[in-house]
C-alpha positions in Angstrom: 8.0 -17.3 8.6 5.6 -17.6 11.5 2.4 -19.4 11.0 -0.7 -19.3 13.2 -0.8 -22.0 15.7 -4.7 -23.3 16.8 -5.8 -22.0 20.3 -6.5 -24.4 22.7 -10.3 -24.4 23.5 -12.3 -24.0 26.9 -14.5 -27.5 28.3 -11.7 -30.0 26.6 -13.1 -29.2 22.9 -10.9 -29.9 20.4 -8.9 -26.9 18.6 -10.7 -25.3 15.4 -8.6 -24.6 12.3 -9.4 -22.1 9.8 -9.0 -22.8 6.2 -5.7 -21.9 4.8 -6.6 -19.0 2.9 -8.5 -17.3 6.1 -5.6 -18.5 8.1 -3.5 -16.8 5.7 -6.0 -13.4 6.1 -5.8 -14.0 9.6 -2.1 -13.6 10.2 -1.5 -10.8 8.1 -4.5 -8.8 10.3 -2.7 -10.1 13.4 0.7 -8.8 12.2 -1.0 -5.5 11.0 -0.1 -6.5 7.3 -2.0 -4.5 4.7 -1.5 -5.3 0.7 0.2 -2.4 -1.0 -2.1 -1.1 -4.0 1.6 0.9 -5.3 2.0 -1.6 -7.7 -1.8 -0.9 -9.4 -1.4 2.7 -9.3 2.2 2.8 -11.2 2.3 2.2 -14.8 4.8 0.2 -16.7 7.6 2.8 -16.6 7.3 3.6 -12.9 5.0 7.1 -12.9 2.1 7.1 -10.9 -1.5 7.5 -12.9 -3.0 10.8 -11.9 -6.5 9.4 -11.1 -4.8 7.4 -7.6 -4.8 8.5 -4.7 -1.4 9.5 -4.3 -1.6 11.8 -7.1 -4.3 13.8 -5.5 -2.4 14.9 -2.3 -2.0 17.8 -1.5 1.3 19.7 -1.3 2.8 23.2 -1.0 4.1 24.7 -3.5 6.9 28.0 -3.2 7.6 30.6 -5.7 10.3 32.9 -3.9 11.4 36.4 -5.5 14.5 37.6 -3.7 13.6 41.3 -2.5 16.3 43.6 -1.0 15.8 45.1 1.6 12.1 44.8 2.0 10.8 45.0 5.7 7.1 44.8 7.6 6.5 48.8 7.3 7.3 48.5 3.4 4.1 45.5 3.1 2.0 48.0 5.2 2.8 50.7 3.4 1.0 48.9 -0.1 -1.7 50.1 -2.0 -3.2 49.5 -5.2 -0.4 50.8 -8.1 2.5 50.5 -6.3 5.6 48.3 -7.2 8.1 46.5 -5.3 11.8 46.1 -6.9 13.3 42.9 -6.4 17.0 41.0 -7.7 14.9 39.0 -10.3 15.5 40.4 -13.7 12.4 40.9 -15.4 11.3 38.2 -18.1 13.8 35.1 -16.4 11.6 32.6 -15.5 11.1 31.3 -11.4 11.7 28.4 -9.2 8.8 26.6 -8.1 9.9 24.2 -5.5 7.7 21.9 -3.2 10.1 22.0 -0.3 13.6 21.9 -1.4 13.0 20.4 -4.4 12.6 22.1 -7.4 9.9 20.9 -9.5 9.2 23.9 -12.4 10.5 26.9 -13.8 7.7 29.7 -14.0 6.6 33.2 -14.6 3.5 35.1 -12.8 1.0 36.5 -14.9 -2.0 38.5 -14.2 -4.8 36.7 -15.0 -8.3 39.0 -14.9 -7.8 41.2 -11.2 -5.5 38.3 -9.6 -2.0 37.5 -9.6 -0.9 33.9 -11.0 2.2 31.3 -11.4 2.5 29.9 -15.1 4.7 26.6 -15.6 7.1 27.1 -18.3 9.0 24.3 -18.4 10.0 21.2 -15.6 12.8 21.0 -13.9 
């Protein structure tokens, strides 16, 4: 393990030495060392809390419907009412991935004017 050595000083002064727990803080901001908070943001069994940091990034989230067929002219051609036929039977639940990993099953539902993913069960 490498361990700070004093610096020689300018005018023949003799070298300072910095108290072991600075020299200690000193190293590890010369080596770009920065304690890990992972192990106060897990719990016992290995989860992470939701209120850390971790927990609150963001990430992307895919629900794919396979759809037959469907091409650029057939999404222009939308309106209000009309209905697109896909190879999912109705009522089986959906992946929901983040990535390619599958994290959920779930089912959309209309909630008030807008269209929205339920979680049914984890994966």
């Amino acid at each position: 393990m490498a361990s700070l050595q004093p610096q020689p000083s300018a005018a023949g002064q003799p070298p300072r030495t910095a108290a072991p727990a600075a020299d200690a803080e000193t190293a590890r901001q010369a080596h770009g060392l920065v304690p890990s908070p992972a192990a106060s943001e897990q719990e016992e069994d290995g989860e992470i809390r939701l209120g850390s940091p971790i927990a609150r990034l963001p990430v992307e989230l895919d629900v794919v419907i396979p759809v037959r067929g469907f091409r650029v002219r057939n999404l222009l051609a939308l309106a209000p009412g009309h209905l697109i036929e896909s190879q999912w039977s109705n009522g089986e639940d959906v992946p929901l991935a983040a990535g390619h990993v599958q994290l959920a099953w779930s089912e959309f539902e209309v909630v008030e004017s807008q269209l929205a993913v339920r979680v049914t069960r984890l994966a």
